[in-house]
C-alpha positions as CSV (number, residue, x, y, z in Angstrom):
1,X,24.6,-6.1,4.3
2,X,21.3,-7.3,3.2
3,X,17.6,-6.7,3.7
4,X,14.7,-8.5,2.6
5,X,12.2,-6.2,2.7
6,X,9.1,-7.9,2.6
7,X,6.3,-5.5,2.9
8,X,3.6,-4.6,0.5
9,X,4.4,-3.0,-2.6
10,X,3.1,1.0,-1.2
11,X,4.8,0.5,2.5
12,X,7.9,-0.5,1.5
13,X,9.6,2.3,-0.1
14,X,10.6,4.4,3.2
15,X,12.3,1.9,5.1
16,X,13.7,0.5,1.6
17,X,14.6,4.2,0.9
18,X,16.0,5.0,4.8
19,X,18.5,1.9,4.4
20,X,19.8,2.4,0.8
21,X,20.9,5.4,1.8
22,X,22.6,3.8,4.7
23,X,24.2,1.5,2.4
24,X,22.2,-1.4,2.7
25,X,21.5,-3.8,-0.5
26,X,18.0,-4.5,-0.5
27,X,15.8,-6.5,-2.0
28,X,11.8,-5.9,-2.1
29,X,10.1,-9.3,-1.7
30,X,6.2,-9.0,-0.4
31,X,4.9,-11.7,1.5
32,X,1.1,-10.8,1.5
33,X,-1.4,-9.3,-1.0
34,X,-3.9,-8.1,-0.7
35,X,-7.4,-8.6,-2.9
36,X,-11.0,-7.3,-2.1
37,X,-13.7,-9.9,-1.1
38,X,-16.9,-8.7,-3.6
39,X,-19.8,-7.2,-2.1
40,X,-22.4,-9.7,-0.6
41,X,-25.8,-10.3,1.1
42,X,-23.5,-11.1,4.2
43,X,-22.1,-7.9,4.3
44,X,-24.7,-6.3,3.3
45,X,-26.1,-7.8,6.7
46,X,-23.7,-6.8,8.6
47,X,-23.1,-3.2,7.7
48,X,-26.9,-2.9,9.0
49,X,-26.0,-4.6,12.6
50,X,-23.1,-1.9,12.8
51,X,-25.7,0.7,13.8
52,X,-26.0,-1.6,17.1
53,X,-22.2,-1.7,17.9
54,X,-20.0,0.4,19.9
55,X,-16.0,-0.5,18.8
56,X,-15.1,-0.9,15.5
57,X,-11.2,-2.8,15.3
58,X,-9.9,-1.7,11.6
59,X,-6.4,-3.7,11.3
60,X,-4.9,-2.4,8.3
61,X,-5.1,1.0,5.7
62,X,-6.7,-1.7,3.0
63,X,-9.4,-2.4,5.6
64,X,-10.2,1.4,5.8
65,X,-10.5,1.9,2.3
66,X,-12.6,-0.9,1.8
67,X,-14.5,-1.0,4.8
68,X,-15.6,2.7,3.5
69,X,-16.4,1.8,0.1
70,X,-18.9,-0.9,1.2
71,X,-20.1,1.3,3.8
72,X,-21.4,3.8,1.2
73,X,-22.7,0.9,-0.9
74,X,-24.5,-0.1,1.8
75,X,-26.4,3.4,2.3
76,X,-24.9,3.9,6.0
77,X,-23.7,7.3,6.1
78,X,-20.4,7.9,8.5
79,X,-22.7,10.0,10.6
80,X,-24.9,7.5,11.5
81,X,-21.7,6.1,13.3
82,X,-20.8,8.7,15.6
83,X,-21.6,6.9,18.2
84,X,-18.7,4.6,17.3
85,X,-15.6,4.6,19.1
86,X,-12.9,3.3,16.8
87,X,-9.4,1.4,17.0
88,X,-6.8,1.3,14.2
89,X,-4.2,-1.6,14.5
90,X,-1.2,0.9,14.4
91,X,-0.4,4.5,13.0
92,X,-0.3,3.9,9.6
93,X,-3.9,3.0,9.8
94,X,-5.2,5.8,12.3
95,X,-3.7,8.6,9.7
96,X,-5.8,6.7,6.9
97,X,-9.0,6.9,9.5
98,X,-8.2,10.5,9.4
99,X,-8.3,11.3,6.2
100,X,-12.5,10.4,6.7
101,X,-12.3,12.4,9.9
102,X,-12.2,9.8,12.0
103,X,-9.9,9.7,15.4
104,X,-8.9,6.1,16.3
105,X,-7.1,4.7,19.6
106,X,-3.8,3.0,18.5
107,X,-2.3,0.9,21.1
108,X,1.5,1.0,22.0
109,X,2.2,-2.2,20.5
110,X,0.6,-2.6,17.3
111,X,-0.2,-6.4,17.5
112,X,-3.6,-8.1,18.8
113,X,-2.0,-8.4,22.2
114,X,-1.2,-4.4,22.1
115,X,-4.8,-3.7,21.3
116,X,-6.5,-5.9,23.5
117,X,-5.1,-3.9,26.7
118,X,-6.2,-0.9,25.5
119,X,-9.1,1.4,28.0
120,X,-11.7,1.0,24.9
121,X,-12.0,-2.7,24.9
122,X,-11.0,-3.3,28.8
123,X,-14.1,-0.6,29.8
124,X,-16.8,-2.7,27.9
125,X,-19.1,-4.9,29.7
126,X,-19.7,-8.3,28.4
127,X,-22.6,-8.4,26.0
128,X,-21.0,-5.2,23.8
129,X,-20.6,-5.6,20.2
130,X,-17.7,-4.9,18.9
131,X,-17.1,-4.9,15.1
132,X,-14.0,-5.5,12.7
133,X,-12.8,-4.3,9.8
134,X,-10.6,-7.1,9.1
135,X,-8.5,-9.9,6.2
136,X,-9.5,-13.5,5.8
137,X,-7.5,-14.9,8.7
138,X,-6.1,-12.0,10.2
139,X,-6.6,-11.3,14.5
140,X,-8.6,-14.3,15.0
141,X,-6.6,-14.1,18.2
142,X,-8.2,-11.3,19.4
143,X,-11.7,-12.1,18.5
144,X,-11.5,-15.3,20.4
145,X,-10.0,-13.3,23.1
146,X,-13.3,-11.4,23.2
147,X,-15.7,-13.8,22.5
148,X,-14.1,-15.4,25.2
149,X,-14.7,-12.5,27.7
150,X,-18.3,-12.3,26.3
151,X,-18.7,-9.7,23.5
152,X,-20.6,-10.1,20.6
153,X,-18.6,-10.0,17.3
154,X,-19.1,-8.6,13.7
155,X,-16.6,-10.0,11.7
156,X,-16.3,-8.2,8.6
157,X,-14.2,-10.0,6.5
158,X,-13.2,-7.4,3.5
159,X,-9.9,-8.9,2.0
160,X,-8.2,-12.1,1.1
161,X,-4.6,-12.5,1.7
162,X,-1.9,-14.8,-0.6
163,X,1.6,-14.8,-1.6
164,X,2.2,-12.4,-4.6
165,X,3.0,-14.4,-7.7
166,X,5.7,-12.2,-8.4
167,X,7.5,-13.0,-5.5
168,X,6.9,-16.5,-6.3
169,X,8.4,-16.0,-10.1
170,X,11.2,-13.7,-7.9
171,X,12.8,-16.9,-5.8
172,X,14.8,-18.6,-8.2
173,X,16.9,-15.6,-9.1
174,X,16.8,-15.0,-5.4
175,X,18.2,-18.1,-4.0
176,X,22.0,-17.3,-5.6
177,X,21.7,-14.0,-4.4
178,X,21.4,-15.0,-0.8
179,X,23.7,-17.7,-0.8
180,X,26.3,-14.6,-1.2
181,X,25.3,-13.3,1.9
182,X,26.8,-14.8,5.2
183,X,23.6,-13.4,6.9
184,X,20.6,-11.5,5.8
185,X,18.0,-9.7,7.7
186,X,14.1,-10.1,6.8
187,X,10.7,-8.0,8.3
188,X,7.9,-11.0,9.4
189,X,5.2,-9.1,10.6
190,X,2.7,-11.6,10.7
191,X,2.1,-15.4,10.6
192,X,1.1,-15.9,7.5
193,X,4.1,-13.6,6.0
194,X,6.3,-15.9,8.2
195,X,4.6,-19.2,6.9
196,X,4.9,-17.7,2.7
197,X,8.5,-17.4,3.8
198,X,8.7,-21.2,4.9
199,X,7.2,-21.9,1.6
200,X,9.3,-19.8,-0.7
201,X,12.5,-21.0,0.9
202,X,11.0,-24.3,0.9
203,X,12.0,-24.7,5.0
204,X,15.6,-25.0,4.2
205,X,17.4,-25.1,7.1
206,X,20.6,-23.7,6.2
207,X,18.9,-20.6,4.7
208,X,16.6,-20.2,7.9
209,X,19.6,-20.7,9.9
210,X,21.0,-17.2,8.3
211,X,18.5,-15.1,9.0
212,X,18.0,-12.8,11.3
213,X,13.9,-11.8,11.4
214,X,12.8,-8.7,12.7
215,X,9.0,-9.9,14.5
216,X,6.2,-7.9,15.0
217,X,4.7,-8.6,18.8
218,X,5.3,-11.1,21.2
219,X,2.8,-13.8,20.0
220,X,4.6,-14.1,16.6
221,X,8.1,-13.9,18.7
222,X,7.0,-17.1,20.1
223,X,5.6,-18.4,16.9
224,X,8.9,-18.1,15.6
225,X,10.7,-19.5,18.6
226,X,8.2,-22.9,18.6
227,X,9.2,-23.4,15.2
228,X,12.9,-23.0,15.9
229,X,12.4,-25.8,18.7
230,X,10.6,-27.9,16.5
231,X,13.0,-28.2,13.9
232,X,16.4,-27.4,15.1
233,X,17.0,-24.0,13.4
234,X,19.2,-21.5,15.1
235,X,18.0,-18.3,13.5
236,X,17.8,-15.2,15.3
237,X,15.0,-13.0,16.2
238,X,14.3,-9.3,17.3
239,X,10.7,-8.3,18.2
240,X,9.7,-4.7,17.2
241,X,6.9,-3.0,18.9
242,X,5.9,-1.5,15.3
243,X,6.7,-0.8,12.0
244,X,7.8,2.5,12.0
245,X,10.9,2.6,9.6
246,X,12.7,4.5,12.6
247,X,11.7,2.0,15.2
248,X,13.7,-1.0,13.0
249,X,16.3,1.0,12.0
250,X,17.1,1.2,16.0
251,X,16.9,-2.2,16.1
252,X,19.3,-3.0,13.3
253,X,21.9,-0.2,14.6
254,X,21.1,-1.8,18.0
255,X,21.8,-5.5,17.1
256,X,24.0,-5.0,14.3
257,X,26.2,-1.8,15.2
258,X,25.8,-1.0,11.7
259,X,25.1,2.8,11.2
């Protein structure tokens, strides 16, 4: 059986590893990269406000890492942010916080959605300034949530996200490779993964129709499920509740009975 296993370059190689060895055939195809945004006046200005808030929402181990390494070029030292309480989008993230010695609330669901119901954000009274560590647009969902609900937002916005050109250069030798395969299975864990897909296939519908797309969260569940009713595909989906190489190994075994 096949997987597509379209995660960045460094997160890929434990669930590509845990299903080789299960006797998958995989193929590595990343959806998203990601590049720093330089160093500005605008983030310069907002590293000063971040003295004011009191949540900081970091959504991803490249947000840590660069979030830090402005935050020393800006002269703010991490102790002058103890009084910070801060949220990492999912495991992966919170054990990169801890390397700085930071402890971070993850949610049970690692989506927007998952975050958003956790005590830290549900406790804070409108008017709280909540800051995030974030990539050009990535959770705009949640900040409108919270704007919404009338908290004041520092929207750090440290990385730019694109399609990898060597997954672009990968699709022609791809495209033969699938067609092999009376199914295939693919990881979207986000929209814009799931919309470089769309462009890489070039929305064929017979290739959609083959899939079957593992989806992070309910919101990109129904993402999914609008486009399927909008253009008469009949892929099929299974939403994880994280990306935990054990978590969609369950779900394969679950949906596949392959062991």
């Amino acid at each position: 059986m096949l997987f597509i296993n379209t995660r960045p370059a460094d997160r890929a190689c434990a669930l590509s590893q845990a299903l080789r060895q299960q006797a998958w055939s995989v193929i590595e195809l990343p959806l998203l990269e990601l590049q720093a945004c330089p160093w500005s006046d605008a983030l310069a200005q907002l590293y000063q406000q971040l003295l004011q808030a009191q949540r900081i929402v970091v959504v991803s181990p490249t947000a840590v890492h660069i979030g830090m390494e402005y935050l020393a070029q800006s002269g703010i030292h991490l102790d002058q942010l103890q009084h910070l309480q801060w949220i990492a989008v999912g495991e992966k993230t919170a054990q990169v916080l801890a390397e700085y010695g930071i402890s971070s609330a993850v949610p049970e669901v690692e989506t927007s959605e998952g975050m958003l119901e956790l005590p830290l954000l549900k406790s804070l009274a409108a008017g709280s300034c909540i800051a995030f560590w974030r990539g050009e647009g990535g959770r705009q969902f949640m900040m409108d949530s919270l704007q919404q609900a009338g908290m004041q937002i520092l929207n750090f916005i440290l990385y730019q996200r694109q399609c990898p050109a060597a997954s672009i250069q990968q699709m022609p030798a791809l495209l033969p490779q699938l067609q092999q395969h009376r199914d295939y299975w693919m990881l979207i864990s986000s929209e814009a993964s799931w919309l470089n897909w769309l462009r890489l296939s070039q929305a064929q519908k017979e290739l959609l129709n083959r899939g079957r797309y593992l989806v992070l969260g309910d919101r990109l569940e129904a993402l999914l499920m609008d486009y399927q009713q909008q253009h008469h595909t009949r892929f099929q989906l299974i939403k994880l509740t994280n990306l935990k190489t054990e978590t969609i190994l369950q779900q394969i075994e679950l949906k596949s009975g392959h062991a």
